[in-house]
C-alpha positions as CSV (number, residue, x, y, z in Angstrom):
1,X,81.7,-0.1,-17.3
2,X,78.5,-1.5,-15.8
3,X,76.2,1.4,-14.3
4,X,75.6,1.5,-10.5
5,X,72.1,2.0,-11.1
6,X,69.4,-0.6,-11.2
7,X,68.5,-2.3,-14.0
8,X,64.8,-2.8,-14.9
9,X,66.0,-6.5,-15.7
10,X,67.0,-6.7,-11.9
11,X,64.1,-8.5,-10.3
12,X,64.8,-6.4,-7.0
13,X,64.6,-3.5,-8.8
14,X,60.7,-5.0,-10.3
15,X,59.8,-6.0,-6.7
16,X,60.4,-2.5,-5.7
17,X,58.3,-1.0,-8.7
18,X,55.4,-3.1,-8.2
19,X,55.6,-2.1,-4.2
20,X,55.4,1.4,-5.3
21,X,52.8,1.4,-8.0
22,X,50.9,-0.6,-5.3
23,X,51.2,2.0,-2.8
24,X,50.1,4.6,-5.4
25,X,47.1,2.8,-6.6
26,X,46.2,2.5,-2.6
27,X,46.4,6.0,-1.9
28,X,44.4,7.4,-4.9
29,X,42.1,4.9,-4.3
30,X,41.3,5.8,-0.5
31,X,41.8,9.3,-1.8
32,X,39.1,8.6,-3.9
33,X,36.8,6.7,-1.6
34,X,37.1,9.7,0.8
35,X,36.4,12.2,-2.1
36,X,33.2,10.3,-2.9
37,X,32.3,9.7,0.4
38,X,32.0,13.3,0.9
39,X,30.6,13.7,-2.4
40,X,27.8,11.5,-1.6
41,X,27.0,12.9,1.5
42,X,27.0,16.6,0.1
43,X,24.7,15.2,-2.5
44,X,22.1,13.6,0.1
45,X,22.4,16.7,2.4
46,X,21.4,18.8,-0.6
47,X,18.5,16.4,-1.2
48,X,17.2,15.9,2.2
49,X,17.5,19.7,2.5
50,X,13.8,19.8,0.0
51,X,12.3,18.1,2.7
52,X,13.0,20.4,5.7
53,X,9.7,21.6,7.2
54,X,8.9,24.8,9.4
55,X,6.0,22.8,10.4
56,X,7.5,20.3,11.9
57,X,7.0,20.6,16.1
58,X,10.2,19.3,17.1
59,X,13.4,21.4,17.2
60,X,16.5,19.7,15.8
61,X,18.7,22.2,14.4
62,X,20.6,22.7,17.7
63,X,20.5,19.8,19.3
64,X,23.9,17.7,19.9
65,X,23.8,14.6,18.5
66,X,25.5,11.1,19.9
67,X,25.3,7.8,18.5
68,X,23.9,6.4,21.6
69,X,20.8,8.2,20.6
70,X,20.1,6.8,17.8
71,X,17.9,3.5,18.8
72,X,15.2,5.8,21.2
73,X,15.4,8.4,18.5
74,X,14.6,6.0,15.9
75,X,12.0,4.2,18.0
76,X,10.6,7.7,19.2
77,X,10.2,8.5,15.3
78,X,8.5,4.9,14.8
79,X,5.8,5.9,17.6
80,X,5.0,8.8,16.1
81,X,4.6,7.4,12.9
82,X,1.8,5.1,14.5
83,X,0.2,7.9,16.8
84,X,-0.4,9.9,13.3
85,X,1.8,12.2,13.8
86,X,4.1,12.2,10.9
87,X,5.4,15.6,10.7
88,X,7.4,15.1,14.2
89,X,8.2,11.5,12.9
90,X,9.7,12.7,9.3
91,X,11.4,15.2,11.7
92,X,13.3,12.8,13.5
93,X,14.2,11.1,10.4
94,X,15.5,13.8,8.5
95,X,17.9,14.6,12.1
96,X,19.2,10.9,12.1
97,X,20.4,10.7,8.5
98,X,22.2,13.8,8.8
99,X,24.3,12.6,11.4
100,X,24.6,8.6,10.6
101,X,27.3,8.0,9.0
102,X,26.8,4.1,8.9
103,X,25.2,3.6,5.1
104,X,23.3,0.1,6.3
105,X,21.5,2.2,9.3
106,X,21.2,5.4,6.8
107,X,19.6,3.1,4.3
108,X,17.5,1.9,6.9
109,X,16.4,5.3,7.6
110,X,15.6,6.9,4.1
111,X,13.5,3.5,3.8
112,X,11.1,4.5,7.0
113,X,11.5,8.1,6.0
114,X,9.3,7.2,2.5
115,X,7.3,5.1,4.3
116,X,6.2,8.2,6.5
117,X,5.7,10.0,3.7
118,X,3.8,7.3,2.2
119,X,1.0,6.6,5.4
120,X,0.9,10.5,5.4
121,X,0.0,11.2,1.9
122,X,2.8,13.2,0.9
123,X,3.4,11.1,-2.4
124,X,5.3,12.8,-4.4
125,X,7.9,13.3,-1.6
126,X,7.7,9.5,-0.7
127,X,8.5,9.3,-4.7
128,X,11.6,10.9,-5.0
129,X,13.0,9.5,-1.3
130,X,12.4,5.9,-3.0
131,X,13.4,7.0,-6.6
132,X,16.5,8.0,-4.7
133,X,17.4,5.0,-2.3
134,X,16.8,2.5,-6.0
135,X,19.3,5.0,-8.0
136,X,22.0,3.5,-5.2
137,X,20.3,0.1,-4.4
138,X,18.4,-1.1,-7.4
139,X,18.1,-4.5,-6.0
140,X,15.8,-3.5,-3.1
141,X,12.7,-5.3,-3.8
142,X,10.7,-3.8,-0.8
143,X,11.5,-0.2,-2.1
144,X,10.4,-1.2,-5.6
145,X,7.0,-2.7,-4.5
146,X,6.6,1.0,-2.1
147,X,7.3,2.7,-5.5
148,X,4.7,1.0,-7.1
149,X,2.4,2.1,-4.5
150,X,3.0,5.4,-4.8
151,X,2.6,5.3,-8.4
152,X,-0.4,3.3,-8.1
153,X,-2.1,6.0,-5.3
154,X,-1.1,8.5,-7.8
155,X,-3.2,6.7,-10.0
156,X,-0.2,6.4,-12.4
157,X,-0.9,3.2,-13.7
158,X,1.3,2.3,-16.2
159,X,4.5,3.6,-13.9
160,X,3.5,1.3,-11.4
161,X,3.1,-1.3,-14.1
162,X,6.6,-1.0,-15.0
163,X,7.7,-1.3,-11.8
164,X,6.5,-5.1,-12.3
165,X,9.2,-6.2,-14.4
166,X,11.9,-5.6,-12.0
167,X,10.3,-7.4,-9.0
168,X,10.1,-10.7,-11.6
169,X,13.7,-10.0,-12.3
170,X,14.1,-10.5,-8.7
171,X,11.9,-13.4,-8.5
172,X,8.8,-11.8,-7.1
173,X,5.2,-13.0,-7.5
174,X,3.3,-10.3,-8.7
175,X,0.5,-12.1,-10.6
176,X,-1.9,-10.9,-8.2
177,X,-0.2,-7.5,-8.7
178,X,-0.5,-7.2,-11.7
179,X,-3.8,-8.1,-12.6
180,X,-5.1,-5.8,-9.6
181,X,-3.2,-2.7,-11.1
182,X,-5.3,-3.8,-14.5
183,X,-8.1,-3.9,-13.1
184,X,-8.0,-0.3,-11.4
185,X,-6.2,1.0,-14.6
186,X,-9.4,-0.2,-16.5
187,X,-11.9,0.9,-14.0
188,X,-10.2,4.5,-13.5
189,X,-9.4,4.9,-17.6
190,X,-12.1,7.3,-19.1
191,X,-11.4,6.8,-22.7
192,X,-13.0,3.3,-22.1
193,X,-16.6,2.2,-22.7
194,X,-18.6,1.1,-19.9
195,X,-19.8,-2.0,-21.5
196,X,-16.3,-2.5,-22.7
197,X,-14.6,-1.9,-18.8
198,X,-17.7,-4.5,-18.3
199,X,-15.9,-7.4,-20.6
200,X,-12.4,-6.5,-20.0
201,X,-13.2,-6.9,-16.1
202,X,-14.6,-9.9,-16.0
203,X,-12.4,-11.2,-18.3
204,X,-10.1,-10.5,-14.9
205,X,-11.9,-11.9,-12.5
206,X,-11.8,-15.6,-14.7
207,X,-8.0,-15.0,-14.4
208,X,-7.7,-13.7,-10.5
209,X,-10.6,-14.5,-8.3
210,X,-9.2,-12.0,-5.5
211,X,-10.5,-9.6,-7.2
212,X,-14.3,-10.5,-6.8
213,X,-14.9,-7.8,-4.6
214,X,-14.3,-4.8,-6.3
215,X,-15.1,-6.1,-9.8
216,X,-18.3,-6.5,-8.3
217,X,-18.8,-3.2,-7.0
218,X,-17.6,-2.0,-10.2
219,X,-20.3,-4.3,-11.9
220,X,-22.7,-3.3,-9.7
221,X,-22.2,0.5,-11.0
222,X,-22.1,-0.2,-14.4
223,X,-24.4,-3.0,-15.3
224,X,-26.5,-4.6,-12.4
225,X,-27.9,-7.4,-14.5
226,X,-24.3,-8.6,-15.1
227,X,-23.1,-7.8,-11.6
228,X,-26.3,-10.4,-10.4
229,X,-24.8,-13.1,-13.3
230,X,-22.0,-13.5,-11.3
231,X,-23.0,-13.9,-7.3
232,X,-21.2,-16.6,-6.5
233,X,-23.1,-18.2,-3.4
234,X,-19.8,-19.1,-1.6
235,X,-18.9,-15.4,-1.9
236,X,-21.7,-14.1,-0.6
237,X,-20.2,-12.4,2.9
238,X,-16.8,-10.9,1.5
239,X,-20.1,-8.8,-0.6
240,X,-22.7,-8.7,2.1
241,X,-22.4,-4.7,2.8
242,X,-22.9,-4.1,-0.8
243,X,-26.1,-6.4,-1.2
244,X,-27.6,-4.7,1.4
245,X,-27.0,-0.9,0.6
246,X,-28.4,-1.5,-2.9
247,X,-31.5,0.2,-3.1
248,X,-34.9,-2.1,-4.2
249,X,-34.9,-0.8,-7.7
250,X,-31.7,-2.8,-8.3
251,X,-32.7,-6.4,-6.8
252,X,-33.3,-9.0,-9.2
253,X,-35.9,-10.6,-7.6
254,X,-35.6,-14.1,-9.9
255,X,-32.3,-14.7,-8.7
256,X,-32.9,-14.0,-4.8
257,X,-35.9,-16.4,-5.4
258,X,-33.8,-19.0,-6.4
259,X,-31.4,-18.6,-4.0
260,X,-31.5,-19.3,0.5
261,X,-29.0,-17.2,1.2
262,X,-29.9,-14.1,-0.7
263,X,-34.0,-14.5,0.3
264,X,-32.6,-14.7,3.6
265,X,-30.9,-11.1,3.3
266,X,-33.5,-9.6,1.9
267,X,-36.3,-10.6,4.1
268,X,-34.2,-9.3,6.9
269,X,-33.6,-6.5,4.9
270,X,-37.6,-5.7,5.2
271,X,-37.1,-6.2,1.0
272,X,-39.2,-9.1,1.1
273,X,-42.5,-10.8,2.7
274,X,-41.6,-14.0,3.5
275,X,-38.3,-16.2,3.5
276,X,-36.7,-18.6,5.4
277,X,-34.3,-18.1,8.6
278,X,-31.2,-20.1,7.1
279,X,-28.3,-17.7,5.3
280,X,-25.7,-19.2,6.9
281,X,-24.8,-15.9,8.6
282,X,-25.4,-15.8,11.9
283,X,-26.5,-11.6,12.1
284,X,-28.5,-12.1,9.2
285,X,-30.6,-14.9,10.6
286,X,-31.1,-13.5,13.8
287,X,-32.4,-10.4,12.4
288,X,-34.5,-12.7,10.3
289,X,-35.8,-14.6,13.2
290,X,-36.9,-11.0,15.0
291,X,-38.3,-9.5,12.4
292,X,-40.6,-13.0,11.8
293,X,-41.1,-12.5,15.4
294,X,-42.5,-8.7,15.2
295,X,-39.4,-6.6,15.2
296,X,-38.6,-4.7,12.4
297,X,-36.1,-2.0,13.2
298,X,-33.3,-3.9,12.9
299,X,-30.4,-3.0,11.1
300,X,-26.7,-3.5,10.1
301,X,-23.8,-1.9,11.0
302,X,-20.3,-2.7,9.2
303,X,-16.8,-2.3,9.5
304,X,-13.9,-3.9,7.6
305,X,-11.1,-5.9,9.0
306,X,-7.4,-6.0,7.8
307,X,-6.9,-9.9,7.5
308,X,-3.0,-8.9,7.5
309,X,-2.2,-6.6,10.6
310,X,-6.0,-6.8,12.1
311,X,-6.5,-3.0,11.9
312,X,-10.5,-2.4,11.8
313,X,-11.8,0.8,9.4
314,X,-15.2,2.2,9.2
315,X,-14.8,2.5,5.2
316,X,-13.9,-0.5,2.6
317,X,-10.6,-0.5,1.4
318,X,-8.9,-2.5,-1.5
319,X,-5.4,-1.5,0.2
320,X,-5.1,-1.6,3.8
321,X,-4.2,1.7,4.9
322,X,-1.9,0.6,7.7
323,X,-0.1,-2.2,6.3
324,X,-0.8,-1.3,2.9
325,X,-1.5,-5.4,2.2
326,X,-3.5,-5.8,-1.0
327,X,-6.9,-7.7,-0.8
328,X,-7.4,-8.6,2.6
329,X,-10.2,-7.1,3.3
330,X,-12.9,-9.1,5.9
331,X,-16.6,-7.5,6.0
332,X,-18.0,-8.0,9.2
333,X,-21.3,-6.7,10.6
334,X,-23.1,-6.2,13.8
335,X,-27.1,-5.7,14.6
336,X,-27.9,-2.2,15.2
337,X,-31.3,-0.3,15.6
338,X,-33.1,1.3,12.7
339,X,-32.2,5.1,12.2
340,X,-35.3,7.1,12.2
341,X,-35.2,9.4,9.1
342,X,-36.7,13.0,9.8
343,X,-37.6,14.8,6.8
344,X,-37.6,18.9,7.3
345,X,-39.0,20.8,5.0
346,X,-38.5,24.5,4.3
347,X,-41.9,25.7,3.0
């Protein structure tokens, strides 16, 4: 007698299996997602919870959050960012992530966070925030190249190094990178010789003339003889505030001689007796003009000029400090007057 049941060679029968094993597999699976949904958010809540501050000035722990706030909130965090005052910013930023939900805005969010932390010197913290966004987004070339800068602030040289590899992976240049964090691995590295820092540096600068500047100023420390071998007349103004701080005992006077531009400095300097008026920089021959004219108290003044966002600092940099943009550093001077120099004594 056949059986009433089913038979497992009855293709309604296999329909109906494969529905239900499909239905199954559906509802562990969004059973799953959920699970590690809420997994993940315990996991960043628990992690963002090492970065709570009683300093910060703003009050967030009872206030009532809406998704229409979001975009002033965020923007409100971005102005305080650029006003310097990072503790209300990372504030802010610590309150949105909480409460977003969305993971491309919460991305977005942990990404300005580090950078906070980063402008306000907090590197270790601006470390683990990127460390933490590459564990879930490896592929994030802008995090990796902020990771490198921390490392490379840290003066961790060989961890920003290896962050290198990665950004080629994603088809990055970093030449210029790369032979920059050399150079300041080099320069910084103790165990090294000077005359061998020396060698290896301007081995460097043959490969990457960006980094004329502070190989220079490095040269200058180490080896002023050298550091005069290579003035490079074309170069002269991206190294004019150095030139004229050195003192008289470093000059060497046979390669001014030989040279317009660098006479030219010097006389207006008050280095030198006589010289002509043609340096091809306009400050410098005009206080070369007054002083052949009788005035000798002029001076110059300097500040340094972000190429990339236009920011103007008092002090070089190598990094700008705003954007963070590597080598774009423009000297530029103005006259001034002579500071009188008032020696007290105490006997």
């Amino acid at each position: 007698m056949d059986s009433i049941l089913p038979s497992y060679r009855d293709p309604l029968f296999s329909i109906m299996l494969i529905v239900s094993l499909s239905l199954v597999i559906s509802v562990v699976t969004y059973m799953w997602g959920l699970y590690r949904q809420q997994k993940e958010k315990s996991t960043l809540k628990k992690f963002l919870e090492k970065f709570e501050s009683a300093e910060c000035a703003l009050d967030t722990t009872t206030m009532p959050f809406d998704h229409a706030m979001y975009n002033p909130l965020a923007l409100l965090a971005k102005a305080f960012e650029h006003s310097g005052e990072y503790h209300k910013s990372i504030n802010i930023y610590l309150y949105l992530i909480k409460h977003i939900n969305n993971p491309i805005d919460k991305g977005e969010l942990m990404e300005s966070l580090g950078q906070t932390y980063l402008h306000a010197g907090f590197l270790e913290r601006a470390r683990a925030i990127f460390s933490e966004i590459l564990h879930k987004r490896p592929r994030n070339a802008k995090v990796l190249y902020q990771l490198g800068i921390v490392y490379e602030m840290m003066r961790e040289y060989d961890k920003a190094l290896d962050v290198i590899e990665p950004l080629q992976i994603l088809g990055e240049e970093t030449r210029k990178l790369e032979k920059f964090l050399e150079f300041e691995k080099i320069s910084s590295d103790k165990q090294i010789l000077p005359q061998e820092k020396i060698e290896l540096s301007i081995a460097l600068l043959h490969e990457e003339p960006t980094l004329y500047r502070p190989i220079l100023s490095l040269l200058f420390r180490l080896d002023v003889a050298r550091a005069w071998s290579l003035i490079d007349r074309d170069s002269i103004h991206s190294i004019l505030d150095i030139l004229w701080f050195l003192p008289y005992a470093q000059l060497d006077l046979v390669t001014i001689a030989r040279d317009e531009n660098l006479s030219t400095i010097y006389y207006a300097k008050g280095y030198l007796g006589e010289a002509s008026q043609n340096s091809g920089i306009f400050t410098i021959d005009l206080l070369a003009s007054a002083r052949m004219n009788g005035f000798e108290d002029g001076d110059l003044i300097f500040s340094y000029l972000c190429k990339s966002c236009k920011q103007t600092y008092p002090i070089p940099f190598t990094r700008c400090p705003n954007c963070l943009a590597l080598n774009t550093i423009e000297v530029e001077e103005d006259i001034a007057k002579k500071e009188s120099h008032i020696e007290n004594s105490l006997l």
